[in-house]
C-alpha positions in Angstrom: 62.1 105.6 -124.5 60.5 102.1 -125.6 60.0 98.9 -123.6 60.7 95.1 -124.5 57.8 92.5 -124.2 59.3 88.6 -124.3 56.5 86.1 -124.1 56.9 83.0 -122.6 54.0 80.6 -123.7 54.0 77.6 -121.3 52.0 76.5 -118.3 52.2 73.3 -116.4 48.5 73.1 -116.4 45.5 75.2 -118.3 43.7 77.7 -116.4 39.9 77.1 -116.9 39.2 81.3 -117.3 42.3 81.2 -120.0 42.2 82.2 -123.6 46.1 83.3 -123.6 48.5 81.8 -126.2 50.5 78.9 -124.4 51.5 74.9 -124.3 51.4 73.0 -121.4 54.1 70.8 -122.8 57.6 72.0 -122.5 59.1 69.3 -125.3 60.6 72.5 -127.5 61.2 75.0 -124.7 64.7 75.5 -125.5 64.5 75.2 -129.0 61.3 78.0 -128.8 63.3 80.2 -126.5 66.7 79.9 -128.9 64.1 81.6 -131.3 63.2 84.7 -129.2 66.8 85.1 -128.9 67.2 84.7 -132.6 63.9 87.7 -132.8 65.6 89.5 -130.2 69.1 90.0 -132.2 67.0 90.4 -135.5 64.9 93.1 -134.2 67.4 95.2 -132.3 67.5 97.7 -135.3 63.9 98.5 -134.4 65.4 100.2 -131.2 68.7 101.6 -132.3 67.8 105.0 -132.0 65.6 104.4 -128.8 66.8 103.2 -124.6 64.9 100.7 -123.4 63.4 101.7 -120.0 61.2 98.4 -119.1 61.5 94.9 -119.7 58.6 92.2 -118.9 58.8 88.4 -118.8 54.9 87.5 -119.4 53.4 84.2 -120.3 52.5 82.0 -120.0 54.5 81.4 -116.9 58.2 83.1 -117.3 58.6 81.5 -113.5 59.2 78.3 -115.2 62.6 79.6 -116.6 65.9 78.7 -115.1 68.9 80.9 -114.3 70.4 79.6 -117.1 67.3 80.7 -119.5 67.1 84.4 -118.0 71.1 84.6 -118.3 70.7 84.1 -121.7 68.3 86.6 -122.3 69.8 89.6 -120.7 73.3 88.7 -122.2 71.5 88.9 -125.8 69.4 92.2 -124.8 72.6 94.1 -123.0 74.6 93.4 -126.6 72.7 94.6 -129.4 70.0 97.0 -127.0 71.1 100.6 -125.2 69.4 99.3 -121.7 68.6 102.3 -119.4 70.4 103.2 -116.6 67.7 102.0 -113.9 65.4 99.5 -115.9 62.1 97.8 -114.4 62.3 94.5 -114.9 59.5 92.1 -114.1 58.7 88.6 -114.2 55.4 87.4 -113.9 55.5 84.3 -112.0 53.1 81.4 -110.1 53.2 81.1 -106.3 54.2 77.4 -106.5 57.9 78.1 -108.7 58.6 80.7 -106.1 61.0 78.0 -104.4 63.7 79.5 -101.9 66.3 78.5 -104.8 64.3 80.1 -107.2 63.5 83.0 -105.2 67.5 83.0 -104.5 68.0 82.6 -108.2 65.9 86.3 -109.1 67.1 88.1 -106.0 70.8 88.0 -107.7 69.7 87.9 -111.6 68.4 91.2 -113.3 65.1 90.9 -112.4 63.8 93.8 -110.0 59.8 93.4 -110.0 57.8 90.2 -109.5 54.0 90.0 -111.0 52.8 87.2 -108.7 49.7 85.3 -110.1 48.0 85.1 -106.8 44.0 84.9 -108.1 43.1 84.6 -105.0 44.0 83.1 -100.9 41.0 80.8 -101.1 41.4 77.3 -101.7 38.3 76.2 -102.8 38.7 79.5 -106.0 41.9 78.1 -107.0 40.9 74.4 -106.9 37.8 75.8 -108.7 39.9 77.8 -111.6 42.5 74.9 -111.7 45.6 76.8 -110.5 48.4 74.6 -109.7 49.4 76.6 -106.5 47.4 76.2 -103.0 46.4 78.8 -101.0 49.4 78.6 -98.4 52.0 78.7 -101.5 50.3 81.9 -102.3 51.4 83.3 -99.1 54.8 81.9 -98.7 55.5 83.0 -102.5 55.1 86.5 -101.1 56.9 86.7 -97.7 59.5 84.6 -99.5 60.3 86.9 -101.8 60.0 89.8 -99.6 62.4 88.3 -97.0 64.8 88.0 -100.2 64.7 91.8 -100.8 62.2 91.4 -103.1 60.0 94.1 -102.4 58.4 95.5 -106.0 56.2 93.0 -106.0 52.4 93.3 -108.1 49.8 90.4 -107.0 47.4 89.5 -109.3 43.6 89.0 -107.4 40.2 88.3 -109.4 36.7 89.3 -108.0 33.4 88.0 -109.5 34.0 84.1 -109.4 31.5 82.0 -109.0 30.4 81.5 -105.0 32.7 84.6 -103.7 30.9 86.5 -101.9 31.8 90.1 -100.3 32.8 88.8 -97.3 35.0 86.8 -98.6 36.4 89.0 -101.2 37.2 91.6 -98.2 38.9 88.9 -96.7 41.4 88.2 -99.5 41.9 92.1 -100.0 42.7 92.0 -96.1 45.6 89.2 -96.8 47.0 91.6 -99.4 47.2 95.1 -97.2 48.5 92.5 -94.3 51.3 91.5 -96.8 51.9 95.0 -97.9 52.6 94.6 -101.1 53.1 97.7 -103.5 50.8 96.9 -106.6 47.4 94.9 -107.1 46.0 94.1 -110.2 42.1 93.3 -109.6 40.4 91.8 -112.8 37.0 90.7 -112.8 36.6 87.6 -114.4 35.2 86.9 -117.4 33.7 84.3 -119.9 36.1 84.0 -123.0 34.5 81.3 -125.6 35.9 78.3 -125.8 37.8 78.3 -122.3 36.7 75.2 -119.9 34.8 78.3 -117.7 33.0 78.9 -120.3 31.8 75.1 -120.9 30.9 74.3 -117.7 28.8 77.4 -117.4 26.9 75.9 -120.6 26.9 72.8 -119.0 25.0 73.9 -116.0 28.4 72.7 -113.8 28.8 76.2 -111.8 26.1 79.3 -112.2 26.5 82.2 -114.4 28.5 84.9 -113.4 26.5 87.8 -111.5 27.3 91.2 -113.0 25.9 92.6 -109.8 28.4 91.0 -107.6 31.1 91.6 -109.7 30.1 95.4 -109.4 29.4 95.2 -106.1 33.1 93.7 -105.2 34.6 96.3 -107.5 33.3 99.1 -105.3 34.7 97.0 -102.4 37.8 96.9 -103.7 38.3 100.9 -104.6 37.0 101.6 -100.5 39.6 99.6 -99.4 42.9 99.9 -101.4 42.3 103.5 -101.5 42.2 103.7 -97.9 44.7 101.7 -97.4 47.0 104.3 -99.1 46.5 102.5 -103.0 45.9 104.8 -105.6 43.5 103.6 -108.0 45.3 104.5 -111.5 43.7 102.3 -114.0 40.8 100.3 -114.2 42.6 97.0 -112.9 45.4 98.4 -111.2 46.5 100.1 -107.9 49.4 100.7 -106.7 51.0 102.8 -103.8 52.6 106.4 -104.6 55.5 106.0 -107.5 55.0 101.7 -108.0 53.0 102.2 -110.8 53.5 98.7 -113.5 56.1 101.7 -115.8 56.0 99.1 -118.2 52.0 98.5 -118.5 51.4 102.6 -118.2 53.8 103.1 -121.4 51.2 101.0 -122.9 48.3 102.9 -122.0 50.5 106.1 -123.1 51.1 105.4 -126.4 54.9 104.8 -125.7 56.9 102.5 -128.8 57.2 98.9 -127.6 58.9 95.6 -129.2 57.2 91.7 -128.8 59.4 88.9 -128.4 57.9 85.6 -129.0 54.9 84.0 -130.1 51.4 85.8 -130.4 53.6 89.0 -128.8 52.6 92.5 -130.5 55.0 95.0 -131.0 54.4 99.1 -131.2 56.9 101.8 -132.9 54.7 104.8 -132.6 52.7 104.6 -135.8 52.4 100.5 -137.2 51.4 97.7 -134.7 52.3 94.0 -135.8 51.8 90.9 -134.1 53.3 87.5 -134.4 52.2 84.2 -135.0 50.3 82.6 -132.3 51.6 79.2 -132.7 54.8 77.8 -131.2 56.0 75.2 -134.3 55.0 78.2 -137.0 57.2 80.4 -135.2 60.0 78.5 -134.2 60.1 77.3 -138.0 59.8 80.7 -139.1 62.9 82.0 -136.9 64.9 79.6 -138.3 64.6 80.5 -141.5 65.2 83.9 -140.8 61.3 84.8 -141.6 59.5 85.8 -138.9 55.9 84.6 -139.6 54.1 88.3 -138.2 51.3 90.8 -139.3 51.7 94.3 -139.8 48.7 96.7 -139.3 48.8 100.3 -140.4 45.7 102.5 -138.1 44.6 105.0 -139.9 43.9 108.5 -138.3 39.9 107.6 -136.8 41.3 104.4 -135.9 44.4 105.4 -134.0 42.1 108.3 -132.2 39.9 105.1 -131.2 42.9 103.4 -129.7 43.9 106.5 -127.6 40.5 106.6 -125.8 40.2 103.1 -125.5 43.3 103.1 -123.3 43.3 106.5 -122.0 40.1 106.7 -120.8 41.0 103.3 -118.6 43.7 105.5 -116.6 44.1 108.2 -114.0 45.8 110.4 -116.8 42.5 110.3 -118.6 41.8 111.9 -122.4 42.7 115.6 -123.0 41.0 117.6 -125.5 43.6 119.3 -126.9 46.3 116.4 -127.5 42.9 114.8 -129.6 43.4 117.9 -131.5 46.6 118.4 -132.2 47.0 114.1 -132.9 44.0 113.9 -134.5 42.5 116.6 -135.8 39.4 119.1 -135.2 37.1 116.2 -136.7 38.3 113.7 -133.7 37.8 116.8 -131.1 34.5 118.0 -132.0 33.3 114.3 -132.1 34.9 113.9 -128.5 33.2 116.9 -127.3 29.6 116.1 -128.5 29.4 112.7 -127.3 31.3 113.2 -123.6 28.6 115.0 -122.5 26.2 113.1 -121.3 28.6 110.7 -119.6 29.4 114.1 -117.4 25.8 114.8 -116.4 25.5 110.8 -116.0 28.6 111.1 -113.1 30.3 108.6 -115.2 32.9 111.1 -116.3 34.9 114.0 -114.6 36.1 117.1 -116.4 38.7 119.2 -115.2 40.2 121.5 -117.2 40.9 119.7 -120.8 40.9 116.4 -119.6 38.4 113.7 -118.7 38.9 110.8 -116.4 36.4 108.0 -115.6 34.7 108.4 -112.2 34.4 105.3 -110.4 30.9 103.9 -111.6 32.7 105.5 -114.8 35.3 102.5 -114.5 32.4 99.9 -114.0 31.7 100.9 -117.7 34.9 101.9 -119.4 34.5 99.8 -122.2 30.7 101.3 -122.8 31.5 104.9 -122.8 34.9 104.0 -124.4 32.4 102.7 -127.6 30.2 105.9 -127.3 33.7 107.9 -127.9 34.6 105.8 -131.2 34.3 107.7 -134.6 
């Protein structure tokens, strides 16, 4: 089983909260995307011996490819990949390209789940983080699709911005359980360096972000889904019972995985290797049948590090005796001697051999994550 990542890196505008590889020029998008095709038919060896279970289209905005572009695509990855029986497919995609032809256009194309870049129903937030949809495309986008048959459908939300308060937070959660869509993915924003966020926040422009607000709408968030019938089954994402993301949980489990495009990372189970994030370098590359990349090999602490980082994040959690057997008694007895006190701090819950992060847990994944590291 392994999954297929193509990266689509445009955008008709920047984000200010983005640090993602894209162009908001699309001058060489057909040359750029003749090159994942060309990566595509290059790599297929990669997965000769493996079926491909999930595909994802994320960007950048995949919504800004045609028919045509996605045609192409699927003809390339039904010829030279062993394509599973019943695939998810997703395409992440902006409110404002949802068009009725568009929508048309996906309802009859492979495509079977939609990751719908919502950020949030209130128009002075996406004014605020420069989104190029409003806040009634963001609601249309989603009965549109729906009313198409498009019913696996993910909307991305963020909490913490600057001037949401709880209130209003509850009331964009409300506007997602009234649309009833299947999967959230909640992030809470953050500062990336050299993002326009992060220089108007050093230019005085808009306050610092609260940590204490961003908590406190996290808790908000868990009471809520979870009683709306959401389970909770990552740090970001919820999802009602069997429409978990498959592809983004493979991820998280350690399963093989192949990047298309530029600054995409690929996984076969042991190396990781990344390509070049920079459109021209890439395109050039591909042409010349040399396909500018890195490869990294992890070495046994550092693969053990990886597990809990991602692990830890989930509702499958870290089990004691898959660190030993994958990593050894070393990895084990240092697991054991430093999850302690994250158990008597409530943080963590042991049951059995494996430990999940309660839910202040989750409000410091990354902290207790670090503690874990050999």
């Amino acid at each position: 089983m392994s999954g297929i990542y193509l990266h689509i890196p445009f955008c008709k505008q920047a984000c200010h909260y983005c640090d993602f590889h894209f162009s908001t020029t699309l001058k060489n998008k057909q040359k750029l995307l003749q090159a994942m095709v060309l990566e595509l038919e290059e790599r297929a060896p990669e997965l000769q011996n493996s079926t491909v279970s999930t595909i994802y289209f994320g960007g950048g905005t995949p919504s800004l490819l045609d028919a045509t572009d996605l045609r192409r695509f699927f003809d390339v990855m039904q010829r030279y990949y062993h394509i599973g029986t019943h695939p998810e497919i997703t395409l992440e995609a902006n409110p404002d390209d949802l068009t009725p032809a568009v929508v048309h256009e996906l309802r009859n194309s492979p495509v079977n789940r939609l990751s719908i870049g919502v950020q949030s129903f209130r128009e002075k937030d996406l004014k605020a983080m420069n989104r190029a949809h409003n806040a009634r495309e963001a609601e249309s986008a989603v009965k549109r699709s729906q009313d198409a048959g498009i019913t696996n459908i993910s909307i991305d939300l963020m909490y913490g911005l600057p001037g949401l308060n709880a209130e209003q937070w509850g009331q964009n959660l409300d506007r997602v359980f009234q649309l009833n869509v299947p999967h959230l993915s909640a992030y809470g924003l953050t500062v990336e360096p050299g993002t326009a966020l992060a220089h108007q926040i050093k230019k005085g422009h808009i306050p610092p972000l609260s940590d204490a607000d961003a908590a406190h709408q996290f808790r908000q968030l868990h009471k809520a889904a979870t009683q709306h019938g959401y389970e909770h089954y990552e740090v970001s994402n919820l999802a009602f019972p069997d429409m978990h993301s498959r592809h983004n949980s493979n991820y998280w489990l350690g399963v093989p995985y192949l990047g298309i495009g530029p600054s995409a990372h690929s996984y076969d189970g042991q190396k990781r290797s990344w390509n070049i994030a920079h459109n021209l370098k890439y395109m050039e590359g591909m042409q010349n049948k040399k396909r500018p990349h890195e490869v990294e090999h992890p070495d046994q602490d550092t693969a053990y590090n990886e597990y809990i980082l991602t692990r830890l994040r989930t509702k499958w959690g870290c089990n004691e005796k898959d660190i030993r057997s994958f990593y050894g008694d070393k990895a084990q007895e240092h697991f054991l001697a430093h999850i302690q006190k994250p158990i008597e701090a409530g943080h963590v819950n042991h049951n059995d051999a494996s430990y999940t992060l309660s839910l202040e847990g989750m409000l410091m994944a990354d902290r207790i994550a670090a503690r874990l590291f050999l």
